[in-house]
N, C-alpha and C positions, 0 to 999 in steps of 0.2 A: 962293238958290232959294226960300229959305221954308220950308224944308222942316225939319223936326228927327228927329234919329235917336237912338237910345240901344244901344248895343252892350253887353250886361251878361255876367259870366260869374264863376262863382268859384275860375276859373283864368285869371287873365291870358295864361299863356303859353301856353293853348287858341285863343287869339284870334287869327287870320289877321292876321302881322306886316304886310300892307299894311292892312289895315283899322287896324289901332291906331296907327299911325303917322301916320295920318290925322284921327284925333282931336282936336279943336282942346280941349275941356274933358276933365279927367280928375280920377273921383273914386277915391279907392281907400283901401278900408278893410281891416281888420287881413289881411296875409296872413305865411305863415309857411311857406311852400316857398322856398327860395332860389332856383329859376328863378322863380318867379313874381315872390320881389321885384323881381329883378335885368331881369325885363322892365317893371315899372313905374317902377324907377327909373330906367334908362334913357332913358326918356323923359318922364319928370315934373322933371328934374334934381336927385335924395338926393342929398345927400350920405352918407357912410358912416356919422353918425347917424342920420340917418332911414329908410337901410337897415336899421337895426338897430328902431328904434322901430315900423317900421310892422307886427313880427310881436310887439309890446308893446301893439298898442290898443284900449282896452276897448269897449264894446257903445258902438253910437252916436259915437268917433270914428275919424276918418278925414282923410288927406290930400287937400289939392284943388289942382288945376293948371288954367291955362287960358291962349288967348292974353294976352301983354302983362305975364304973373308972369313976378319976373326969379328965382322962388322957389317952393316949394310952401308952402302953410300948411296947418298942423294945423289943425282945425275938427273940433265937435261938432256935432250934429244935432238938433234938437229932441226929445223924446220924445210924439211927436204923441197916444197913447194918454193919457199924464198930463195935455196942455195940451187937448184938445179932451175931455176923459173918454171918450172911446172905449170901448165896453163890448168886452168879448172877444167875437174870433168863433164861430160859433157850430160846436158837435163835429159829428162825422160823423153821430152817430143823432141828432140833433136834427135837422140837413138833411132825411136822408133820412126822419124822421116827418114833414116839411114837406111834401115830395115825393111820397110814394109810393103817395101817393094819385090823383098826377093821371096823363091819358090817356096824355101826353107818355112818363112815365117809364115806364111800365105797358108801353106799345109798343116802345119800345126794350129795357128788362129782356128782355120777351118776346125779341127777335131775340135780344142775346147769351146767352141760354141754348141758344135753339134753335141757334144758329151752334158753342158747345161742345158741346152734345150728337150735332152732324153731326160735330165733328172726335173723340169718344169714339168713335162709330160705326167712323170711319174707324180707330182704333186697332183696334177688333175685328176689323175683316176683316182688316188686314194679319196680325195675331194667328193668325186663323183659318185665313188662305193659309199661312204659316209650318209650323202645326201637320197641316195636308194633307199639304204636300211633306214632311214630315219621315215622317209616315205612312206616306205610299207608299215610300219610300225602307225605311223597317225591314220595309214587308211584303216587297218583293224582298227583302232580307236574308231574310227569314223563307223564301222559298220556296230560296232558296241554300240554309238548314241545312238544310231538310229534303231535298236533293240528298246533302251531303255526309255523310249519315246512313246511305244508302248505300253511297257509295265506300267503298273498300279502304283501310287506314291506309296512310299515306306521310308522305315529310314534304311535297312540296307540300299535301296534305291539311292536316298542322298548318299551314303558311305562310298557307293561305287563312281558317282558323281563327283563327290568331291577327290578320288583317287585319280580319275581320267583326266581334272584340273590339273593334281599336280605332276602327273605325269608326262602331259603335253608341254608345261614349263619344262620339265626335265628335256623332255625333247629339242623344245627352241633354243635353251643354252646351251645341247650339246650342238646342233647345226652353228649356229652361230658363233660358237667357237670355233669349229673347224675352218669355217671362212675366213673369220678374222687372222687364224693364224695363219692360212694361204693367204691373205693379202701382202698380212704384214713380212711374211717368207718368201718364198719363192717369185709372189707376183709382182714384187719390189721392183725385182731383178729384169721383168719382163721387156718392159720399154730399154732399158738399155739394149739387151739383149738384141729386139727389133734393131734398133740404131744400129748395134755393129755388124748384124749381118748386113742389113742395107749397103753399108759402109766397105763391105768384105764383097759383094756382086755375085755372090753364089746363087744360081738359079735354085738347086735344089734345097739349100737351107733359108731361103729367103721363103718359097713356098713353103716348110715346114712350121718356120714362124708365123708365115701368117694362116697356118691350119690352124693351130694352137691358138693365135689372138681370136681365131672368128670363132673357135668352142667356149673359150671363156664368155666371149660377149655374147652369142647367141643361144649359150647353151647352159651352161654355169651359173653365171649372175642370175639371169633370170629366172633357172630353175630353182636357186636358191631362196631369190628373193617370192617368187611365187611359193613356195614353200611354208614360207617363215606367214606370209599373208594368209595361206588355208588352216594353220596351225591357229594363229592370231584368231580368226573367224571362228574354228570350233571349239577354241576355250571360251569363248563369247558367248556362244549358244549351250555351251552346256553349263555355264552359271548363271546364264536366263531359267534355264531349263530347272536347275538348283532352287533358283528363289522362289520359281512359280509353285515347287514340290516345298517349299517352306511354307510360302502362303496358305496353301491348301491344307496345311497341317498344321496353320494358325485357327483355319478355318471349325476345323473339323474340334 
């Protein structure tokens, strides 16, 4: 057909058993998983030395197979870097002082920051819908004690009492969770983020990041941690509330 294919992988035995099977040339260099040998060897025809040697081969050799070998040969490689002086290539902040100057990269930077910064966003509000529902939730709770503050000691009284206990814990480990794993996710990312739009002189994503940092610090944090405080207070009051409805019925 004319055509040339190169199927490369540094798991042999990753490789879809009919594509490799089909492989008319085969090079294979040092491997050391024994499915991995034992699919190369299979089909390059090792013997049980060469099974063994080819998880022994140093930098640059390798076994080669192809039609018409009634064998595999060992073979080295050239060291193209030493024969042509090849200068090494060049590090990441070398590139990117090459780069980071032109329109190209500048455009594109721009999108994936603004593209993290819409999926930070999107962390916030789930954050925030969480931190509502959980809200509402301990305000019914709250207007329940202030019912049962009222009623006459019983014990469905304590039963209901101690249900609103454990339900409020339910509540603070689900907030609390949720935070924790915004911290530990998305708002990881955050301070870098800052840094590189800084870095990047975009007026309009520069003010996007810092919408975003002043709703966590003035809005977020606090309402959460406010949160976690009113939650903490009315599981306090209602197993004050609990003990004095025990006393009473020590009493009585």
């Amino acid at each position: 057909m004319g055509v040339g294919m190169i199927l490369s992988d540094q798991h042999p035995s990753s490789v879809d058993p009919s594509a490799s099977r089909s492989v008319a040339s085969k090079l294979a260099f040092r491997q050391v998983h024994r499915q991995d040998r034992e699919e190369l060897g299979s089909s390059m025809l090792f013997t049980d030395t060469e099974m063994q040697d080819i998880a022994r081969l140093g930098p640059g050799e390798a076994f080669f197979f192809t039609e018409g070998y009634f064998e595999p040969r060992r073979i080295r490689t050239p060291d193209l870097h030493k024969r042509l002086r090849l200068t090494p290539p060049p590090t990441d902040k070398e590139l990117l002082k090459n780069i980071e100057g032109d329109a190209w990269f500048q455009k594109a930077q721009a999108m994936r920051l603004s593209h993290a910064l819409d999926q930070l966003k999107e962390a916030m509000d789930v954050l925030d819908r969480h931190r509502e529902a959980i809200a509402n939730r301990v305000k019914n709770l709250l207007a329940v004690y202030e019912i049962l503050l009222d009623q006459k000691a019983g014990r469905l009284k304590g039963q209901r009492l101690t249900a609103m206990v454990r339900h409020l814990r339910a509540l603070k480990a689900r907030l609390t969770l949720c935070d924790s794993q915004f911290r530990k996710g998305p708002h990881r990312l955050f301070s870098y983020l800052i840094e590189e739009v800084r870095a990047l002189v975009t007026s309009d994503l520069a003010a996007y990041a810092a919408g975003l940092r002043k709703r966590y610090e003035s809005v977020l944090q606090p309402g959460t941690q406010g949160l976690v405080g009113v939650i903490d207070r009315l599981i306090k009051n209602v197993i004050q509330l609990k003990i004095k409805e025990q006393q009473y019925d020590q009493k009585r």
